[in-house]
C-alpha positions, 0 to 999 in steps of 0.5 A: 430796472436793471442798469445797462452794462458798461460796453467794451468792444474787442480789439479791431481785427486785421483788415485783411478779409479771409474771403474777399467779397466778389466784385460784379465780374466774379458772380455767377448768374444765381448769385446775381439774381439772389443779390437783386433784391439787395441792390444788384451791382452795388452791394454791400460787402456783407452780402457780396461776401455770404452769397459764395454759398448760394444755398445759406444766402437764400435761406439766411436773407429772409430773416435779415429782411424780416428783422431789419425791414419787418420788425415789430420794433418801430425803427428808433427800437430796433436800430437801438437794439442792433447798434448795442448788439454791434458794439457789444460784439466788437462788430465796426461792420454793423455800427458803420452800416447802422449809424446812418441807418439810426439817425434816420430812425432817429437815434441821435449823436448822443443816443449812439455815443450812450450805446456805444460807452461814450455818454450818459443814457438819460434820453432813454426812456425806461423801455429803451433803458430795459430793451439795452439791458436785455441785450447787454443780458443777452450778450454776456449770459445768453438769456434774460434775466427773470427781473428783466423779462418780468420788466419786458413782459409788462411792456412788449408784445408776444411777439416783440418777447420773441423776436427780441432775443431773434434779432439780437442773436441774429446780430450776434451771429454777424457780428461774428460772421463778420469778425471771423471772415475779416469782412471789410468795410464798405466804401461809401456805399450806404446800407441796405436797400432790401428791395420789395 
């Protein structure tokens, strides 16, 4: 089973957002009725950011929702594989939202210390060491590995193989969305409430 990559976050950006997110005020009707099934008013920056261009919003939100409330990872694995990705892409953003998104899926202070080069991963089980090397594969090569997908093929689904490079790409293109709009942090707001 290959060993997960040592992580190394880029440098933070500046602050200062190239787009700022729109405040309540700000927002056309159609962009408040997209960002209704975020959370209305009090939404994250990120979708207070992307909903400027309506037309991307309405086709982007629902594989964010997919992927994030509807995926065939139980939670635990899904939230190990997003804050990888997070730190992986240098993304303070994602790892902010999906600290506490983690604990309640049940990754614990070590386990995110583990993804994020701050620990050892002995916790881990062999799937999990295996869905962190994917994603480190992922990252740096922009595929999987034959060794790798033999191990994977052995122990996931047709359908977590496929949405497993889905949902880490997804979160690689956030990452830089993210990074490349300057999106800034969300001030104790907590993460998405993707309504019914």
């Amino acid at each position: 089973m290959p060993d997960p990559q040592p992580a190394t976050p880029y440098p933070p950006a500046t602050t200062e957002p190239r787009l700022a997110p729109l405040g309540p005020a700000q927002r056309s009707e159609e962009q408040r009725q997209l960002l209704s099934v975020v959370r209305g008013d009090q939404v994250p920056h990120l979708f207070s950011t992307l909903v400027q261009h309506p037309a991307l919003f309405r086709a982007w939100l629902p594989l964010c929702i997919q992927l994030l409330r509807d995926s065939v990872f139980p939670p635990r694995e899904r939230e190990l594989l997003i804050i990888r990705v997070s730190w992986r892409c240098g993304s303070a953003y994602e790892l902010e939202n999906h600290r506490a998104i983690g604990a309640r899926a049940g990754l614990t202070d070590d386990d995110f210390a583990a993804l994020t080069g701050g620990g050892p991963e002995r916790a881990w089980t062999p799937r999990e060491r295996l869905l962190v090397a994917a994603v480190d594969e992922l990252h740096d090569d922009h595929t999987i590995a034959d060794a790798t997908w033999r191990e994977l093929s052995a122990r996931l689904t047709t359908e977590q193989l496929i949405e497993l490079p889905m949902l880490v790409g997804h979160y690689i293109m956030l990452a830089d969305t993210l990074r490349a709009l300057r999106i800034p942090l969300d001030e104790a707001l907590p993460g998405p409430r993707l309504n019914q």
